[in-house]
N, C-alpha and C positions, 0 to 999 in steps of 0.2 A: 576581595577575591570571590570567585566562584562558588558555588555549593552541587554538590552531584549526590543525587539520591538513587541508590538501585532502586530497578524496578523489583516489586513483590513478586513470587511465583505465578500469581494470578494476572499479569499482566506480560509473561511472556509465554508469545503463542508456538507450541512444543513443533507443529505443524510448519510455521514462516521459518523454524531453525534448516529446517530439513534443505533450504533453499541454497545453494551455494554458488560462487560466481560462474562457476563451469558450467551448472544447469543453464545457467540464467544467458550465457554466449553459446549453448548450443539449441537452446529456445529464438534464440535471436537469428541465427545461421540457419535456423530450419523452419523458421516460423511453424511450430507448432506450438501444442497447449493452447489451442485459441477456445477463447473464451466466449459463445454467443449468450448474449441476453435480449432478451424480451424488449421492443420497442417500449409498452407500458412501462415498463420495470425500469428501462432506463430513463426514461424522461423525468419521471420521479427521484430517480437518483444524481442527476447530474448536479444539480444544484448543492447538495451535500460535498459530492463531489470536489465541486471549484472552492467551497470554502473549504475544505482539508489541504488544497491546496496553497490557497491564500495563507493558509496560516502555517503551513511547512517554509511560506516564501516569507514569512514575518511582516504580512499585508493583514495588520486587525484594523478591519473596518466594523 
């Protein structure tokens, strides 16, 4: 079988609770909250990035 660990206090963010589907569809319908960042900033970050992705998709390269 499976094993499920809560996570510690220290690992859930009090701030991401605040997010709820309703925010998140009238974010989507209004496009607002947009986010700019920095060309530097993101070029540097992109790469982090795809592998959080890769590994949300369960692609461990």
């Amino acid at each position: 079988g499976k094993s499920f660990y809560a996570a510690s206090p220290c690992q859930i963010c009090p701030d991401m609770k605040k997010n709820t589907l309703e925010k998140l569809l009238q974010t989507l319908e209004n496009l607002s909250n947009e986010v700019n960042v920095e060309t530097e900033i993101a070029s540097k970050s992109i790469s982090a990035l795809k592998r959080m992705h890769q590994l949300a998709e369960g692609e461990e390269k």
